[in-house]
C-alpha positions as a Python dict, from the first residue, in 0.01 Angstrom:
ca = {
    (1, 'X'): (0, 0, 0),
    (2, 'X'): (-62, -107, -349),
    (3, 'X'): (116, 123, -594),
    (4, 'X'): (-22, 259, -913),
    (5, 'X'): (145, 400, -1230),
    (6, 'X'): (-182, 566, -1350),
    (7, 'X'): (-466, 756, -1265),
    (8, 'X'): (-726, 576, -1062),
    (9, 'X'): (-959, 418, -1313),
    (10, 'X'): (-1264, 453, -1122),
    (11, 'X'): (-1296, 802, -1021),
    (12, 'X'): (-1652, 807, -810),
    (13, 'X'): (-1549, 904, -482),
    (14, 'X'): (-1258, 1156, -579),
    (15, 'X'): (-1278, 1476, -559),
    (16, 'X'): (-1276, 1673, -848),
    (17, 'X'): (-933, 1895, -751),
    (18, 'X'): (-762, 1528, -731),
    (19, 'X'): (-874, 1457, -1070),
    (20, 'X'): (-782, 1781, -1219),
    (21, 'X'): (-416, 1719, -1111),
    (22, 'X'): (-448, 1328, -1284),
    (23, 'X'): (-542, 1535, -1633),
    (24, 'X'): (-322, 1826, -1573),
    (25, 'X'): (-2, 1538, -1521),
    (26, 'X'): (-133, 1330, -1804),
    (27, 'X'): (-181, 1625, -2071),
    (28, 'X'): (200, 1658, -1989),
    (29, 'X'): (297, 1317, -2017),
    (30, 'X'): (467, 1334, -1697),
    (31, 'X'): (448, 960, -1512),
    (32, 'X'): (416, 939, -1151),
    (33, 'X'): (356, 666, -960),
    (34, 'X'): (76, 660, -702),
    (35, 'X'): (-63, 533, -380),
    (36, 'X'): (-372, 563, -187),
    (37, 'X'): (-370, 591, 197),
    (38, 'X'): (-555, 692, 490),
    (39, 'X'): (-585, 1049, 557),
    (40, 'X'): (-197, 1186, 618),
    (41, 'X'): (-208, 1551, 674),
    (42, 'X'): (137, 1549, 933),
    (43, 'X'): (472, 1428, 795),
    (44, 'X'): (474, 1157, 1070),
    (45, 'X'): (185, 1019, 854),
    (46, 'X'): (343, 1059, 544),
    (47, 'X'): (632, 791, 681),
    (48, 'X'): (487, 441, 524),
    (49, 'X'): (403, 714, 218),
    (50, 'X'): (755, 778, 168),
    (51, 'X'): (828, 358, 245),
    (52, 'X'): (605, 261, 18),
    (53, 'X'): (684, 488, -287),
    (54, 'X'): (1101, 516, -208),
    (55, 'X'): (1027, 865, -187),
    (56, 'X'): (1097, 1150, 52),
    (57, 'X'): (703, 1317, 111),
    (58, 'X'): (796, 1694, 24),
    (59, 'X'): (692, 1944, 330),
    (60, 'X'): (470, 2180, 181),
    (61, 'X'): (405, 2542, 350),
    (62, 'X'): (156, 2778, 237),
    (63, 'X'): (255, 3139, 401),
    (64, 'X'): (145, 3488, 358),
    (65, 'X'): (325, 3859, 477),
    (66, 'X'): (147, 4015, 767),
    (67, 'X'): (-84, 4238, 503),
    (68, 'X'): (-220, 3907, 351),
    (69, 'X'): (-85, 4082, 23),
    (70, 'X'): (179, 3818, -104),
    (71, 'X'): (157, 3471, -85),
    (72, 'X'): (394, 3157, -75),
    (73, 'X'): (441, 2843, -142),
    (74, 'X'): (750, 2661, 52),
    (75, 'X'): (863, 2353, -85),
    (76, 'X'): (1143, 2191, 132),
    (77, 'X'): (1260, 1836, 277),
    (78, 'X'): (1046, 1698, 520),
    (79, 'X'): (1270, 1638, 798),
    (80, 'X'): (1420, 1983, 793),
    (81, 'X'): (1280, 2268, 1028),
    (82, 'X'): (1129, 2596, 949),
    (83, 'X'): (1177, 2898, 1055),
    (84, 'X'): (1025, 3227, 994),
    (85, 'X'): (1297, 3463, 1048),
    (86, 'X'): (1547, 3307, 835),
    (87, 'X'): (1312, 3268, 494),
    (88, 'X'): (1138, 3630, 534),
    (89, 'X'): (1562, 3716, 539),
    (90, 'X'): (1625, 3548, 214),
    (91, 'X'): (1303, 3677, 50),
    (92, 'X'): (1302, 4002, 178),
    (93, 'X'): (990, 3985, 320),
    (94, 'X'): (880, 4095, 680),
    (95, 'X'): (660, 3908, 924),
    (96, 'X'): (600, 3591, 768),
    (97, 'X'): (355, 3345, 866),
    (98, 'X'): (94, 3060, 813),
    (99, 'X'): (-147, 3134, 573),
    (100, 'X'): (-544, 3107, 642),
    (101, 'X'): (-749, 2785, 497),
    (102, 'X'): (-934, 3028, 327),
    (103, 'X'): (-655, 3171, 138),
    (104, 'X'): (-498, 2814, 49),
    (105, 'X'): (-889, 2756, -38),
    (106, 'X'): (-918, 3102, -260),
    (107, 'X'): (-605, 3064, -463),
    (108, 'X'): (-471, 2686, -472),
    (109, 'X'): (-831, 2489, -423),
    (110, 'X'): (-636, 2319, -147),
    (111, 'X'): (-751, 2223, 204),
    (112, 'X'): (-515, 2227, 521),
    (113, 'X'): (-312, 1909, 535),
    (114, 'X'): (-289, 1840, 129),
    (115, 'X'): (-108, 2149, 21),
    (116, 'X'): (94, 2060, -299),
    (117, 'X'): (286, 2190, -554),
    (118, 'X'): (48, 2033, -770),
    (119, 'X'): (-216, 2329, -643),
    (120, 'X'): (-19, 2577, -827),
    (121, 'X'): (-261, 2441, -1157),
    (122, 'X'): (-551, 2633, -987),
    (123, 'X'): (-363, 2910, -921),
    (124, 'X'): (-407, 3094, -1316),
    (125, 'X'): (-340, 3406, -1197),
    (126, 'X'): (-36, 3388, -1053),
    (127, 'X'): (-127, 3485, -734),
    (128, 'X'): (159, 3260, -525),
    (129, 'X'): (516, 3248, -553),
    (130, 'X'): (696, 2885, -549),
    (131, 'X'): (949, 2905, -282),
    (132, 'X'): (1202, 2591, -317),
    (133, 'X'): (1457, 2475, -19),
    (134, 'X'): (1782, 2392, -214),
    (135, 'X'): (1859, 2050, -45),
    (136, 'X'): (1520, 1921, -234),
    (137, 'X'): (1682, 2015, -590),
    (138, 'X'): (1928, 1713, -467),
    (139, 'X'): (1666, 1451, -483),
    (140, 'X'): (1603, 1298, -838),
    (141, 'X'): (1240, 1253, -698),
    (142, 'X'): (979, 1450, -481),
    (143, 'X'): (650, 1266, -323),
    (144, 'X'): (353, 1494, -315),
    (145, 'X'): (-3, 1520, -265),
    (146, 'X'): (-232, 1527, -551),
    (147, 'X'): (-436, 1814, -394),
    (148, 'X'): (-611, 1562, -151),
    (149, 'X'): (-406, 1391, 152),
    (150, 'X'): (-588, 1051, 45),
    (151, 'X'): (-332, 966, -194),
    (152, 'X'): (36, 1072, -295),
    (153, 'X'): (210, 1070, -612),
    (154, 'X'): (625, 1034, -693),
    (155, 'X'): (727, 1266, -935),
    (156, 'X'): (1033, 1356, -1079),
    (157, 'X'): (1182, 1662, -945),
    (158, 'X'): (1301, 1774, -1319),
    (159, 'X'): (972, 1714, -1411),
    (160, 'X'): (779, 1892, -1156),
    (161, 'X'): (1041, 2193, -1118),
    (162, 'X'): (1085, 2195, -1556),
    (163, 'X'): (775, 2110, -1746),
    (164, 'X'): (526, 2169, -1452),
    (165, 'X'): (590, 2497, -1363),
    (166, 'X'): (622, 2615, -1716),
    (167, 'X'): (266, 2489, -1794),
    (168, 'X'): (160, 2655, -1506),
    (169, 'X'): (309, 2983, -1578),
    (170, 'X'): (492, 2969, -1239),
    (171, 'X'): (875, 3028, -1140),
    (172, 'X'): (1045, 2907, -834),
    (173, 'X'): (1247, 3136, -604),
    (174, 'X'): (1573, 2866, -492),
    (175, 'X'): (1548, 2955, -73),
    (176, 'X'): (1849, 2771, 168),
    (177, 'X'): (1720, 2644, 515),
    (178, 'X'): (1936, 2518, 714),
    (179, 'X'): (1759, 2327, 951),
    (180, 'X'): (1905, 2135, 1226),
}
């Protein structure tokens, strides 16, 4: 995989949602570095990713309360397990649980298999709530999707978790998994 410190510069078979995140990044002058890959919508996929960029691919979660009244966004490391019971604990929420393409669709213009932080630009009314596993504040770097699971991006974590989320009028709630 051929890595990339910029945008693509031909743009004509990218989707539009992958291109917002490009201008979004660049507007904020925060530098990634980029590859392009066959589709990787598992994080077994997203192994040569994380090879090839020296990057850890974040695990990205999209979830909803039984009501479909409050949604979430779960960043956390990819290797670590997830379960229900102990995040709806932390957050005080009851009956947690996956979200419906249609919802990641409605408020993060994401498809199933590219959910990213990144998403949280489409989300301008402030619809989801950034959930973040501790153990990923540890890494000086997160590898994400740029709304699309053709390509992945390494960004710094300060970046993302600092200047990101303030342009995007977003907070993060700090969550502890503890895996296994």
């Amino acid at each position: 995989m051929q890595i990339y410190t910029s945008r693509p510069s031909n743009t004509e078979n990218r989707e539009e949602r992958e291109i917002r995140c490009y201008d979004f990044l660049d507007t904020l002058n925060i530098a990634y570095e980029r590859v392009d890959h066959e589709r990787a919508d598992t994080m077994e996929a997203c192994l040569a990713i994380d090879e090839a960029l020296d990057v850890k691919m974040c695990k990205n979660l999209f979830l909803c309360n039984r009501q479909k009244t409050a949604f979430y966004l779960l960043l956390m490391p990819g290797d670590k397990k997830f379960k229900t019971k102990e995040l709806s604990a932390q957050i005080n929420t009851a009956r947690l649980s996956f979200a419906e393409p249609e919802d990641m669709l409605k408020y993060l213009d994401i498809n199933p298999g590219a959910v990213s932080v990144l998403g949280l630009i489409n989300d301008r009314e402030g619809n989801v709530k950034l959930l973040v596993d501790e153990d990923l504040l540890k890494d000086e770097y997160i590898g994400v999707h740029p709304c699309v699971n053709t390509s992945s991006l390494k960004l710094k974590t300060e970046d993302v978790l600092g200047e990101f989320l303030k342009a995007t009028k977003h907070d993060m709630c700090k969550v502890f998994l503890k895996g296994e």
